[in-house]
PDB file of N, CA, C and O in Angstrom:
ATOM      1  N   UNK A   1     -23.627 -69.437 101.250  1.00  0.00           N
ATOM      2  CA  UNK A   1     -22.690 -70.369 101.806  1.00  0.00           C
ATOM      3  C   UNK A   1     -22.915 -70.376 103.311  1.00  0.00           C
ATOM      4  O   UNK A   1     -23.186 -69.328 103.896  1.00  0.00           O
ATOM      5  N   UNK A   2     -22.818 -71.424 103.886  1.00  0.00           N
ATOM      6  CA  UNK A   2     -23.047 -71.757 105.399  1.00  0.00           C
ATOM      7  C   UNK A   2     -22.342 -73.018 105.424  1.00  0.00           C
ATOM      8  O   UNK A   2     -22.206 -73.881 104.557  1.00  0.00           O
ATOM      9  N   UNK A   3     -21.748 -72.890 107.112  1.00  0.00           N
ATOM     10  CA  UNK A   3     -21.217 -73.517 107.797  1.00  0.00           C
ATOM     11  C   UNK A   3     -22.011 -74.483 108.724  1.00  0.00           C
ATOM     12  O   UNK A   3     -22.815 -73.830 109.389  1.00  0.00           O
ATOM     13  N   UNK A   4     -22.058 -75.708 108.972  1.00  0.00           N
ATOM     14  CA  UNK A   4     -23.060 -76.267 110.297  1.00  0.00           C
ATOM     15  C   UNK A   4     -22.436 -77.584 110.067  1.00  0.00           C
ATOM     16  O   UNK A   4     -21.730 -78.206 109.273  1.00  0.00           O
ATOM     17  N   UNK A   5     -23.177 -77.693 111.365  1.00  0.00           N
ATOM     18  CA  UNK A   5     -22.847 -79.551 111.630  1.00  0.00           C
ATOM     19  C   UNK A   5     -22.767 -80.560 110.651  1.00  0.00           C
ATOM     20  O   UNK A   5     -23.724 -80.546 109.877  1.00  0.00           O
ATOM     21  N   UNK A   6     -21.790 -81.570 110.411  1.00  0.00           N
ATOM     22  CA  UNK A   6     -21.697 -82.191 109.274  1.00  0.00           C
ATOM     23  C   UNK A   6     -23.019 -83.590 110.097  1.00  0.00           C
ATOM     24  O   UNK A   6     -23.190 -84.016 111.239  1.00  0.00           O
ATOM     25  N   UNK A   7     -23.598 -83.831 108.889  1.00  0.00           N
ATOM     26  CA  UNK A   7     -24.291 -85.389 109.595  1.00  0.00           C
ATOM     27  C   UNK A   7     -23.688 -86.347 109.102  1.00  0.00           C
ATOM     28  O   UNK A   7     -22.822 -86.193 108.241  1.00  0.00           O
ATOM     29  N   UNK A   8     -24.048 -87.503 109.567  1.00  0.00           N
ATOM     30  CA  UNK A   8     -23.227 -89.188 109.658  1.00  0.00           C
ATOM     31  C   UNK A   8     -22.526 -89.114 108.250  1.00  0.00           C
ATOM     32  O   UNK A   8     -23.130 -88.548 107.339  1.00  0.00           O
ATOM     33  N   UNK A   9     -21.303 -89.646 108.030  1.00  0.00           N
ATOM     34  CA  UNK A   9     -21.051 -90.119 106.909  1.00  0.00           C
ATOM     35  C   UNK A   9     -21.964 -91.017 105.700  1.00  0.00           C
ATOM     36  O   UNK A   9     -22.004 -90.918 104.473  1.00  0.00           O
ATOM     37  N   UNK A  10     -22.691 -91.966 106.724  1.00  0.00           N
ATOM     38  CA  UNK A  10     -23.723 -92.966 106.434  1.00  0.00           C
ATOM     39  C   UNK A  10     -24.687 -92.301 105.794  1.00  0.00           C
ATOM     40  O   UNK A  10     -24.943 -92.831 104.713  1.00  0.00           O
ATOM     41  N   UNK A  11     -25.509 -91.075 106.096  1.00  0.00           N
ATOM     42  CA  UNK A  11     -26.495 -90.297 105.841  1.00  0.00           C
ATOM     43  C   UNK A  11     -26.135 -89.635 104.172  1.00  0.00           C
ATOM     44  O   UNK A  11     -26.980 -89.700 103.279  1.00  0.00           O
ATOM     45  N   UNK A  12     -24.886 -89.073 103.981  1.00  0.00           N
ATOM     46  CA  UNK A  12     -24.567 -88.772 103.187  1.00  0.00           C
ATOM     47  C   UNK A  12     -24.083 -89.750 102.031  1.00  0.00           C
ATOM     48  O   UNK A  12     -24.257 -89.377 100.871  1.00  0.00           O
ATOM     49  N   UNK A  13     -23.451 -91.052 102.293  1.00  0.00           N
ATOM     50  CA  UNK A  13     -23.284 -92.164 101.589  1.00  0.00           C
ATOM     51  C   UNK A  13     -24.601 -93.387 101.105  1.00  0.00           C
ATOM     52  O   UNK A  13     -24.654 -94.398 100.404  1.00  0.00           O
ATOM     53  N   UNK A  14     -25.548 -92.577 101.955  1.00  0.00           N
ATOM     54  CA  UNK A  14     -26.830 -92.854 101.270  1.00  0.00           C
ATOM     55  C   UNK A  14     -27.629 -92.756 100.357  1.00  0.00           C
ATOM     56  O   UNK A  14     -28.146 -93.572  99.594  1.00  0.00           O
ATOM     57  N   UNK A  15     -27.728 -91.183 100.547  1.00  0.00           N
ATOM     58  CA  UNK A  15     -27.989 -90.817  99.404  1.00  0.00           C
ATOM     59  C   UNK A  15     -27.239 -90.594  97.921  1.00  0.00           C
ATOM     60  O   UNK A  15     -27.773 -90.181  96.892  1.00  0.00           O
ATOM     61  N   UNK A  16     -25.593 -91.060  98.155  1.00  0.00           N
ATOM     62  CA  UNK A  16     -25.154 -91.783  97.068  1.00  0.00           C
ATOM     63  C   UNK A  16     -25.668 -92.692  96.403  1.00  0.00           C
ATOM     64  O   UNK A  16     -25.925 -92.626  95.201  1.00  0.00           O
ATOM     65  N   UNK A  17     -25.906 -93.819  97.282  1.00  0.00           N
ATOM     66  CA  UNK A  17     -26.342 -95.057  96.708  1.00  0.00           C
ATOM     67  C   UNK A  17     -28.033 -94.879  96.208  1.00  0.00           C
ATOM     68  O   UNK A  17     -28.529 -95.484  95.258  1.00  0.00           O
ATOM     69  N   UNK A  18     -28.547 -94.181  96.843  1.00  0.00           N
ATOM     70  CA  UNK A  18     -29.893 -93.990  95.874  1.00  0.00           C
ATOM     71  C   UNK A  18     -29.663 -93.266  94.995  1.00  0.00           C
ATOM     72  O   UNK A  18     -30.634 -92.976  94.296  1.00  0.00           O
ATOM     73  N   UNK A  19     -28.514 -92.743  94.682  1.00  0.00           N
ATOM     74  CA  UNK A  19     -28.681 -91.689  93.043  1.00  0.00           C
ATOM     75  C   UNK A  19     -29.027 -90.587  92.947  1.00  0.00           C
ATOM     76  O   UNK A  19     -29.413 -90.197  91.845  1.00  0.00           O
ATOM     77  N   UNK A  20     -29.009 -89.630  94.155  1.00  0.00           N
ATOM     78  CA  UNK A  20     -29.605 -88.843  94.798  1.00  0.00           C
ATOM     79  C   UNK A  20     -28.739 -87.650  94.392  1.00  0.00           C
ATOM     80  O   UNK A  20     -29.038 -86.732  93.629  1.00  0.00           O
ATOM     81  N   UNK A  21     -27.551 -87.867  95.093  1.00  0.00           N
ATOM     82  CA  UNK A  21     -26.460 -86.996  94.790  1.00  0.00           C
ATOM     83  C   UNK A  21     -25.222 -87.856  94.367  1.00  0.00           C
ATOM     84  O   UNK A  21     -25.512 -89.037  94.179  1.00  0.00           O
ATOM     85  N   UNK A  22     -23.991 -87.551  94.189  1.00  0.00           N
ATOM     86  CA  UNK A  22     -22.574 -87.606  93.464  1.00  0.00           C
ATOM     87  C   UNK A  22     -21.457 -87.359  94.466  1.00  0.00           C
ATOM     88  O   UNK A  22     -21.369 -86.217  94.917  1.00  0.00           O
ATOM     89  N   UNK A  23     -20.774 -88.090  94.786  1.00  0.00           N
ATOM     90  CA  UNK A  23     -19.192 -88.050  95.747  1.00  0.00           C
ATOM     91  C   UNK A  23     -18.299 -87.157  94.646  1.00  0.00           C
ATOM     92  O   UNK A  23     -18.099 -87.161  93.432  1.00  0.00           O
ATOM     93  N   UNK A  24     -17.918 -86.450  95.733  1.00  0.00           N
ATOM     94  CA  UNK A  24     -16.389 -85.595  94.510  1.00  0.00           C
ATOM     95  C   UNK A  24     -15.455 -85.071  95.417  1.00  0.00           C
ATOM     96  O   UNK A  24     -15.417 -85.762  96.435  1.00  0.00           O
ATOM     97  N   UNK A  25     -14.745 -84.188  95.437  1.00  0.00           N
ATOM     98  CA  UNK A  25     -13.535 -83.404  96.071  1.00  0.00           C
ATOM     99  C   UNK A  25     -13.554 -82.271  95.670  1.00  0.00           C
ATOM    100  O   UNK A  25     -13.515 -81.931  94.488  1.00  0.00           O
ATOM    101  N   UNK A  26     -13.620 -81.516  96.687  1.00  0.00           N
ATOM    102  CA  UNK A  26     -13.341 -79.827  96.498  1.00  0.00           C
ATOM    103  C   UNK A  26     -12.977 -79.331  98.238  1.00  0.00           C
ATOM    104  O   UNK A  26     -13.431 -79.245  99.379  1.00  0.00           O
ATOM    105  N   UNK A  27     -11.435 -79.042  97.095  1.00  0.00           N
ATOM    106  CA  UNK A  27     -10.268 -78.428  97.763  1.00  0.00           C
ATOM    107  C   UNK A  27     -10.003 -78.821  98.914  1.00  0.00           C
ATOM    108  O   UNK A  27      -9.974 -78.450 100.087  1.00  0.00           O
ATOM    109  N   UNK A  28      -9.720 -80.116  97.923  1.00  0.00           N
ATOM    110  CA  UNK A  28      -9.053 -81.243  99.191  1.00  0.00           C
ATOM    111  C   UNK A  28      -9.802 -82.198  99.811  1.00  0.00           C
ATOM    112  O   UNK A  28      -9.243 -83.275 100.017  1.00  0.00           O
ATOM    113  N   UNK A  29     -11.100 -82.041 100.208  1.00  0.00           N
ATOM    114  CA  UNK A  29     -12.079 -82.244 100.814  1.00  0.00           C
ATOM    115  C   UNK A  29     -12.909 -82.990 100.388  1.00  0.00           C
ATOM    116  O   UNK A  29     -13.280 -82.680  99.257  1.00  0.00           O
ATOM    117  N   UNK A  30     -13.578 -84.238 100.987  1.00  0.00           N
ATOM    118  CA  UNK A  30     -14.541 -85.120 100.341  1.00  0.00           C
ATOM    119  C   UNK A  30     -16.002 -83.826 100.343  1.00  0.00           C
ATOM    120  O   UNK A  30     -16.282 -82.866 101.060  1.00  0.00           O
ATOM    121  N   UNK A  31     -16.600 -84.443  99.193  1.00  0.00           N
ATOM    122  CA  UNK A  31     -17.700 -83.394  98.996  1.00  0.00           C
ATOM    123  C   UNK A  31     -19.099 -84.206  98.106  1.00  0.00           C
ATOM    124  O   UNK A  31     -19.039 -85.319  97.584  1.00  0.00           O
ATOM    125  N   UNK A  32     -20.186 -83.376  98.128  1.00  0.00           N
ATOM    126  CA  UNK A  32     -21.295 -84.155  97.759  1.00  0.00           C
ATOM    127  C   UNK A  32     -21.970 -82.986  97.190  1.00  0.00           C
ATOM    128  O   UNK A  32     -22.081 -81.881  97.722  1.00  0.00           O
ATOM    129  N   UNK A  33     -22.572 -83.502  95.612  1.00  0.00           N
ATOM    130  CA  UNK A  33     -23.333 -82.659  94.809  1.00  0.00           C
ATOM    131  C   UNK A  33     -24.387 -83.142  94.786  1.00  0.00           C
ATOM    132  O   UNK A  33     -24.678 -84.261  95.210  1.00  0.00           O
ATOM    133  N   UNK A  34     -25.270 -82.167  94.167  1.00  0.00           N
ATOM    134  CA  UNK A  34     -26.722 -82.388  93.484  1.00  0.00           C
ATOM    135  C   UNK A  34     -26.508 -81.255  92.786  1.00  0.00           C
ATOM    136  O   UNK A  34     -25.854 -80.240  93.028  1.00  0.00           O
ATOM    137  N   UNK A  35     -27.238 -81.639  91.789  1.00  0.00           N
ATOM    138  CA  UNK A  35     -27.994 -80.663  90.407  1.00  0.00           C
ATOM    139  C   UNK A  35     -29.291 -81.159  90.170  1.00  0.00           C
ATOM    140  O   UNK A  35     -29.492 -82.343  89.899  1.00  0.00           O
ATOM    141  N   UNK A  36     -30.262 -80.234  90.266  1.00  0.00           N
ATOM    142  CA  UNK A  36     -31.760 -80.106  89.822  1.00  0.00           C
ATOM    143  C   UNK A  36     -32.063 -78.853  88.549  1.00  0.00           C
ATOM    144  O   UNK A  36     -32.024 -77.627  88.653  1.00  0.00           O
ATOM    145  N   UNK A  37     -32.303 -79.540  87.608  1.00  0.00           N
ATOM    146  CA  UNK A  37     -32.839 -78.734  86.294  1.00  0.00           C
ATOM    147  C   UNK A  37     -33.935 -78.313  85.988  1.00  0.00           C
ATOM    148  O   UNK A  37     -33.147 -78.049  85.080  1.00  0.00           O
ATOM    149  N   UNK A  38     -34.473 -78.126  85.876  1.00  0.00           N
ATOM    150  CA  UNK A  38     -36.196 -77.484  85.691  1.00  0.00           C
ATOM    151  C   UNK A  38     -36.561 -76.356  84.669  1.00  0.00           C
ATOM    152  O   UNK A  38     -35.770 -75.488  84.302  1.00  0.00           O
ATOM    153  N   UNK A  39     -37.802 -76.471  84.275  1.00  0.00           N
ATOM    154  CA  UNK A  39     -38.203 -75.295  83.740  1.00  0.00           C
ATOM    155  C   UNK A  39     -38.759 -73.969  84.391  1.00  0.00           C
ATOM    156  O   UNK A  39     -39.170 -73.995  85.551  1.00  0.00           O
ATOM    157  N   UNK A  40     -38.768 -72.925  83.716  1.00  0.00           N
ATOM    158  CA  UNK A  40     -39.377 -71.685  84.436  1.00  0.00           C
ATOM    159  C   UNK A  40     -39.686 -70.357  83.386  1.00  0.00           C
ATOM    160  O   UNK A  40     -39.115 -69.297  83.130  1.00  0.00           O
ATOM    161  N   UNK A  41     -40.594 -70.866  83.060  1.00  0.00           N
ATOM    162  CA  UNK A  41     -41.223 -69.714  81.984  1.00  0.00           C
ATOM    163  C   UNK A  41     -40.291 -70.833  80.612  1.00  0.00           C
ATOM    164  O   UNK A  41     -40.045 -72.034  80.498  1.00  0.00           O
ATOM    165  N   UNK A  42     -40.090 -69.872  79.986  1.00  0.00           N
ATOM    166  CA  UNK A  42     -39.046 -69.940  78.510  1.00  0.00           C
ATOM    167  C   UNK A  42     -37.756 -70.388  78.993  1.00  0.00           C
ATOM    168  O   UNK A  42     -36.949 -70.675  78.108  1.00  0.00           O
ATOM    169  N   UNK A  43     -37.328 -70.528  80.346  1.00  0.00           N
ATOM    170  CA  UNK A  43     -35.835 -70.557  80.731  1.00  0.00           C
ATOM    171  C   UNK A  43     -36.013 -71.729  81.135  1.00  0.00           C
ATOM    172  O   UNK A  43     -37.120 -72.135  81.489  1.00  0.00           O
ATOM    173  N   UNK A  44     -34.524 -72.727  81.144  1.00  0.00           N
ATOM    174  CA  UNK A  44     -34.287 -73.771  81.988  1.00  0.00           C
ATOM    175  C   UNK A  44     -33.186 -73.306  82.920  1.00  0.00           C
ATOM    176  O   UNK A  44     -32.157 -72.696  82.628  1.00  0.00           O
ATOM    177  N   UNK A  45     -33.744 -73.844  84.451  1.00  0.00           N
ATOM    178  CA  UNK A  45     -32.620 -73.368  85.222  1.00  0.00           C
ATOM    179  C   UNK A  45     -31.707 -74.650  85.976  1.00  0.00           C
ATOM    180  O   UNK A  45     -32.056 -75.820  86.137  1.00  0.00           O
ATOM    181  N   UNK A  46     -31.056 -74.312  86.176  1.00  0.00           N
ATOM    182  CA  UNK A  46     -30.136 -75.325  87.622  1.00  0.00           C
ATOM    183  C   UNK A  46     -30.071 -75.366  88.773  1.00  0.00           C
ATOM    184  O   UNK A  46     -29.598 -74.239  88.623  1.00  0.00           O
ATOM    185  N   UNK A  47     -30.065 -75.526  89.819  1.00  0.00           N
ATOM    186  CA  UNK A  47     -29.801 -75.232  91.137  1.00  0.00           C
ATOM    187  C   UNK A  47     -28.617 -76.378  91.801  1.00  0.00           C
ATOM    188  O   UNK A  47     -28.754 -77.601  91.776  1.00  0.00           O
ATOM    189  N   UNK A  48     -27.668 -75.768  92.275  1.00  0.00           N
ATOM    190  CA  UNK A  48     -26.659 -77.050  92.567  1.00  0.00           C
ATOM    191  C   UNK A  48     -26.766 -76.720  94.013  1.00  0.00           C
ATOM    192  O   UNK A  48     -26.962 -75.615  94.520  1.00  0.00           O
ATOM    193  N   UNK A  49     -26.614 -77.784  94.541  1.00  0.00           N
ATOM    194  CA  UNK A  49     -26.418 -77.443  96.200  1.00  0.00           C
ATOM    195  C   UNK A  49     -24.811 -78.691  96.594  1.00  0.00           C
ATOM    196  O   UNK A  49     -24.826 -79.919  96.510  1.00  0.00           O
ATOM    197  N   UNK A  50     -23.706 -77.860  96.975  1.00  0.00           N
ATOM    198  CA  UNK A  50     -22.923 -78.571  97.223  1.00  0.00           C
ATOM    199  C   UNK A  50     -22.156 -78.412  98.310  1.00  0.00           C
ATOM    200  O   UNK A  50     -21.544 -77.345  98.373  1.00  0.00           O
ATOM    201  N   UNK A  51     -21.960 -79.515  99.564  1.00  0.00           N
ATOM    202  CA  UNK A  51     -21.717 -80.243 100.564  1.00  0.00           C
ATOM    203  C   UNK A  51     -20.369 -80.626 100.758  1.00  0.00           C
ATOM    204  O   UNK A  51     -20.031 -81.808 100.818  1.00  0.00           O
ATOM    205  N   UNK A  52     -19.262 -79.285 100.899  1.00  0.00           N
ATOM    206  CA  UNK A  52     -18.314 -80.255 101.558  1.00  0.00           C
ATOM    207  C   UNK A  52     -18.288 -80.335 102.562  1.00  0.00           C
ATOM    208  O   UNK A  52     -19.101 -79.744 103.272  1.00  0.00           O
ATOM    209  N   UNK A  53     -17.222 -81.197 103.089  1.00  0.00           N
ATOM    210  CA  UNK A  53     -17.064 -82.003 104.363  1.00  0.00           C
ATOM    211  C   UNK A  53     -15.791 -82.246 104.785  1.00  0.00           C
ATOM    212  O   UNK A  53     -14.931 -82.798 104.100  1.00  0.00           O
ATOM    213  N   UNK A  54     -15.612 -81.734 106.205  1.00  0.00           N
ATOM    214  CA  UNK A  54     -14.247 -81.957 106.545  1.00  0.00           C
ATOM    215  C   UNK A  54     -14.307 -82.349 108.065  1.00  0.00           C
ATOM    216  O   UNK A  54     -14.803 -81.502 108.808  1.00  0.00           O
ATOM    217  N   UNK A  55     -13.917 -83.384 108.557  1.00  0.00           N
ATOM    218  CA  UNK A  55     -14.844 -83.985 109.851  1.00  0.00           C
ATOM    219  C   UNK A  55     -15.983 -83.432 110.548  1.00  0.00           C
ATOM    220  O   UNK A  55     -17.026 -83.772 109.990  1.00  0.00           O
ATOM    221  N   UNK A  56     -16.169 -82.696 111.573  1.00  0.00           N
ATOM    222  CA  UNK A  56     -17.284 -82.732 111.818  1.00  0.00           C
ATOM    223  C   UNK A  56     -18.662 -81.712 111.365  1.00  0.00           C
ATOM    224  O   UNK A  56     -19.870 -81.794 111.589  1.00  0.00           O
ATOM    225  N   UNK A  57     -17.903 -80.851 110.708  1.00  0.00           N
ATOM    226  CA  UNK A  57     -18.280 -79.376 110.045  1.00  0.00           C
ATOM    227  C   UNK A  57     -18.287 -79.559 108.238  1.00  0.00           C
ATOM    228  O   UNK A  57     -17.384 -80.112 107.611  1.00  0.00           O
ATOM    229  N   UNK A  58     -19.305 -79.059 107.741  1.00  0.00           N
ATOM    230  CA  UNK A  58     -19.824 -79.150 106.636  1.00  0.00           C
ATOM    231  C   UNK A  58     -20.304 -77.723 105.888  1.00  0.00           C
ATOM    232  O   UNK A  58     -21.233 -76.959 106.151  1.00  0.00           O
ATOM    233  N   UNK A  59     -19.329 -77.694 104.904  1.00  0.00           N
ATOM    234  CA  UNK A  59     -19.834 -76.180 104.278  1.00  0.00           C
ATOM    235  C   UNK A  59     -20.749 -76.697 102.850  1.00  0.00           C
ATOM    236  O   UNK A  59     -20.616 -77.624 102.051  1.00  0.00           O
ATOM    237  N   UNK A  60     -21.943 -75.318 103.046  1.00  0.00           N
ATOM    238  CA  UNK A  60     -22.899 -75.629 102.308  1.00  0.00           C
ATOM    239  C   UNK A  60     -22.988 -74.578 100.930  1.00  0.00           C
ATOM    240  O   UNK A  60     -23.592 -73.520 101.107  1.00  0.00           O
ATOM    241  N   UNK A  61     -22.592 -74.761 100.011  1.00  0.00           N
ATOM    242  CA  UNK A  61     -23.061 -74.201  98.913  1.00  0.00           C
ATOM    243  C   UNK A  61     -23.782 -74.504  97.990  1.00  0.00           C
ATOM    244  O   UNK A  61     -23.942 -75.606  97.463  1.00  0.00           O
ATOM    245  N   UNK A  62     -24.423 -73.140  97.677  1.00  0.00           N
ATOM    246  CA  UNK A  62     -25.734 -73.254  96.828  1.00  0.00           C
ATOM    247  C   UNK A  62     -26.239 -72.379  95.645  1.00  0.00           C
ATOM    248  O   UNK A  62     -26.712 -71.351  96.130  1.00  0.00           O
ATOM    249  N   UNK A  63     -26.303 -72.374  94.677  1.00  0.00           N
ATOM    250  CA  UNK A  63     -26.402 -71.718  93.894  1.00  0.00           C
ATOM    251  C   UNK A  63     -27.442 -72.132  92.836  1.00  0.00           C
ATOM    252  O   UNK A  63     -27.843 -73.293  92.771  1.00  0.00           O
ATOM    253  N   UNK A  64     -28.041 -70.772  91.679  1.00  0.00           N
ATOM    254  CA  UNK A  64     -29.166 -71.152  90.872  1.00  0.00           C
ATOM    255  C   UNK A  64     -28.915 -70.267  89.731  1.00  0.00           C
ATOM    256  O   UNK A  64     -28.587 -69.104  89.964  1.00  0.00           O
ATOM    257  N   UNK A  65     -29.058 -70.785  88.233  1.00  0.00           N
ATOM    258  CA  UNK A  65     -28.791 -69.872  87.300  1.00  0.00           C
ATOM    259  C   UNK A  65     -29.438 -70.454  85.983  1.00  0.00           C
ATOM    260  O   UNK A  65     -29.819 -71.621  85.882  1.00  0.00           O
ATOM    261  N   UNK A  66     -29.511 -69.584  85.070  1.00  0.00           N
ATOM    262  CA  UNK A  66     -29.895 -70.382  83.864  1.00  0.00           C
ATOM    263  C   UNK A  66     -28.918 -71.086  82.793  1.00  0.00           C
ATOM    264  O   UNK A  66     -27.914 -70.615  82.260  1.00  0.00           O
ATOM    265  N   UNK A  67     -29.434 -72.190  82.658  1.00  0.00           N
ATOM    266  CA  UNK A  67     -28.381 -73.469  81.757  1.00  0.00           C
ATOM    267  C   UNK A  67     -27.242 -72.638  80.995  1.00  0.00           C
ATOM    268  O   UNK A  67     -26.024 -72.757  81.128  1.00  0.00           O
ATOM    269  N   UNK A  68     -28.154 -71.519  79.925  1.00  0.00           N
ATOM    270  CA  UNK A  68     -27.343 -71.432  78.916  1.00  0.00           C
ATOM    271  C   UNK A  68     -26.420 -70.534  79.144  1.00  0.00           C
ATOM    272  O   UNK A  68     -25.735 -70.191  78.181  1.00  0.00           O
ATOM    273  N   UNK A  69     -26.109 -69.792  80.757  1.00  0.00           N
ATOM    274  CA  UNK A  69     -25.230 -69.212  81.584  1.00  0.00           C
ATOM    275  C   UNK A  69     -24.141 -69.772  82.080  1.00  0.00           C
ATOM    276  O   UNK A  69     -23.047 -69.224  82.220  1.00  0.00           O
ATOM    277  N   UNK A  70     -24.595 -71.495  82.502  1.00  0.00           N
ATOM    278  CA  UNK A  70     -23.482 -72.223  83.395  1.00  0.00           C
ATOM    279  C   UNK A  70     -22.140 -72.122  83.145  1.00  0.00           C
ATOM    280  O   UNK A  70     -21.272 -72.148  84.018  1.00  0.00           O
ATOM    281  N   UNK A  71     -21.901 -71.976  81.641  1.00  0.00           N
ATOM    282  CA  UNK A  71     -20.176 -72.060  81.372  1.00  0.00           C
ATOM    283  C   UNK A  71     -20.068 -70.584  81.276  1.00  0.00           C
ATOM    284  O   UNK A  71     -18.884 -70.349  81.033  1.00  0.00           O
ATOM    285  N   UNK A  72     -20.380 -70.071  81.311  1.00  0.00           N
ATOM    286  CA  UNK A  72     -20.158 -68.764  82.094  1.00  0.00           C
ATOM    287  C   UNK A  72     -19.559 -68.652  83.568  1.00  0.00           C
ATOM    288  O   UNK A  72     -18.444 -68.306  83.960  1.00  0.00           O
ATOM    289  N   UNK A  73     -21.021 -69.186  84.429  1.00  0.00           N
ATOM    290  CA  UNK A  73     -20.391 -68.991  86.000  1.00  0.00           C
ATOM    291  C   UNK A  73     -19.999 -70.050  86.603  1.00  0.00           C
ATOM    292  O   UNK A  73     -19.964 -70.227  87.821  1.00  0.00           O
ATOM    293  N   UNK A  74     -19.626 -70.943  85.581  1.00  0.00           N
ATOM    294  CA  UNK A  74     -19.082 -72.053  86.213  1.00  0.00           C
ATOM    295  C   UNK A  74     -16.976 -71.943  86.672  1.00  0.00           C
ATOM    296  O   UNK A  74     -16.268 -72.821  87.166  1.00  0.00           O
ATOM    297  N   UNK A  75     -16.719 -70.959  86.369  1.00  0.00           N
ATOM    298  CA  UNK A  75     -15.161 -70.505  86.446  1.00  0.00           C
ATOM    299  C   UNK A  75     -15.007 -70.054  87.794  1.00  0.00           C
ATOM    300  O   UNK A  75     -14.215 -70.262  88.713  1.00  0.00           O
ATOM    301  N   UNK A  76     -16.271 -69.209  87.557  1.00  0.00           N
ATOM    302  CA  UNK A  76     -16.451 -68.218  89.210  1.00  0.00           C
ATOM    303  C   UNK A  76     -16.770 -69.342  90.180  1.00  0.00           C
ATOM    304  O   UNK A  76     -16.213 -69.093  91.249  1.00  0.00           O
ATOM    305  N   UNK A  77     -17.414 -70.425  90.224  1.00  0.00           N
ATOM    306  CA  UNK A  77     -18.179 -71.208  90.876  1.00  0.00           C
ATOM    307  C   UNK A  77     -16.333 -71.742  91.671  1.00  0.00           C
ATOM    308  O   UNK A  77     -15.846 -71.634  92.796  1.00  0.00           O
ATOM    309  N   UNK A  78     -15.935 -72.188  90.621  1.00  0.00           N
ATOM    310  CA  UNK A  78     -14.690 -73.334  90.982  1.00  0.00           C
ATOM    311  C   UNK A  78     -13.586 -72.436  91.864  1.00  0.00           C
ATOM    312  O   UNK A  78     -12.955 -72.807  92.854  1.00  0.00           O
ATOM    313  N   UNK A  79     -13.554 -71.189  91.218  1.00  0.00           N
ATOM    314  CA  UNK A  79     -12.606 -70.232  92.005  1.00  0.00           C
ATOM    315  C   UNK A  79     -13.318 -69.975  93.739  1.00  0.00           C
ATOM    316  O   UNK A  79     -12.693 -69.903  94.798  1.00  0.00           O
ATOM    317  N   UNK A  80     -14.258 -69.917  93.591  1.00  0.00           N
ATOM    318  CA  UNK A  80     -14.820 -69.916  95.010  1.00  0.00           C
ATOM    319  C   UNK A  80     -14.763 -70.770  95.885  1.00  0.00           C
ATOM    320  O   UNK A  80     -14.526 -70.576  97.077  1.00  0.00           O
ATOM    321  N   UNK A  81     -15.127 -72.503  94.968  1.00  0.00           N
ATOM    322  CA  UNK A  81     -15.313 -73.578  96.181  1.00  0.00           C
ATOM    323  C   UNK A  81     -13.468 -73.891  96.128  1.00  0.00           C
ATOM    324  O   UNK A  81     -13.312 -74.725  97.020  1.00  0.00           O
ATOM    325  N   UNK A  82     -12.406 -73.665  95.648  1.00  0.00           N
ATOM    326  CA  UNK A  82     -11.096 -73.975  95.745  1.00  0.00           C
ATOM    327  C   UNK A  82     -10.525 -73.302  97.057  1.00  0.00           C
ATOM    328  O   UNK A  82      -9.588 -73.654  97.775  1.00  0.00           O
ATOM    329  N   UNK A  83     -11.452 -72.137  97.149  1.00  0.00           N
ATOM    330  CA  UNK A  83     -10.762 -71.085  98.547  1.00  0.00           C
ATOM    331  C   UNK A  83     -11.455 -71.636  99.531  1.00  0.00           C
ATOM    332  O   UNK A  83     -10.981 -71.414 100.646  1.00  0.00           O
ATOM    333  N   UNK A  84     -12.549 -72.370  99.494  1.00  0.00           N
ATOM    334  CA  UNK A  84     -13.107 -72.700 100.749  1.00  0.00           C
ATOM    335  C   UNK A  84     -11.699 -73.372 101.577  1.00  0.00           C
ATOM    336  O   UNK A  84     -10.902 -74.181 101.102  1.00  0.00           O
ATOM    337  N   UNK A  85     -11.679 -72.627 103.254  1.00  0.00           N
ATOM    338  CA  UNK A  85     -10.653 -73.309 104.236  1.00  0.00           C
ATOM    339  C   UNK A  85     -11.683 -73.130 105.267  1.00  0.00           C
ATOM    340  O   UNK A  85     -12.336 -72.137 105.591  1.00  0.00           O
ATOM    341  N   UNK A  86     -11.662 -74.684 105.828  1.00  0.00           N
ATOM    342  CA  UNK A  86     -12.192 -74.970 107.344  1.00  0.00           C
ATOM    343  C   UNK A  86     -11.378 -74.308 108.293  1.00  0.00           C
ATOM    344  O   UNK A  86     -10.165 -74.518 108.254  1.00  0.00           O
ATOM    345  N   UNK A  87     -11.834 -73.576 109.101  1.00  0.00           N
ATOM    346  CA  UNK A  87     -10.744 -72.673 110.022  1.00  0.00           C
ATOM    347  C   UNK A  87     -11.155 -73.283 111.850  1.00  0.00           C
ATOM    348  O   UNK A  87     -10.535 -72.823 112.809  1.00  0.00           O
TER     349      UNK A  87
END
């Protein structure tokens, strides 16, 4: 997880419109996903990288696991990005 400069709204509403990534809300906060799936050996994995945004500052989370894990750490995932507070 990291903190840094948020870029243009525009930049990020771009790559909406190409299909790139997904608009959502987390914890409170306009926010922006991606998910990339892939193979790796016998395993399929995920990698999500997700972007919230709260004016000018942008927290970055990122994470990677295998598919047939996700509803597993997907509880832990939500309990984490809900505590995110811009301070």
């Amino acid at each position: 997880m990291a903190v840094l400069d948020a870029l243009p709204e525009s930049y990020y509403e771009g790559l909406v419109s190409s299909g790139a990534i997904r608009r959502t809300a987390i914890a409170g906060c306009l926010a922006y996903q991606n998910d990339y799936v892939y193979p790796l050996g016998s395993q399929e994995l995920i990698s999500r990288c997700i972007t919230i945004v709260q004016g000018e500052k942008a927290c970055h989370v990122m994470f990677l696991c295998d598919t047939t894990r996700l509803s597993d750490i997907q509880p832990v995932l939500d309990a984490v990005l809900a505590s995110v507070k811009f301070i």
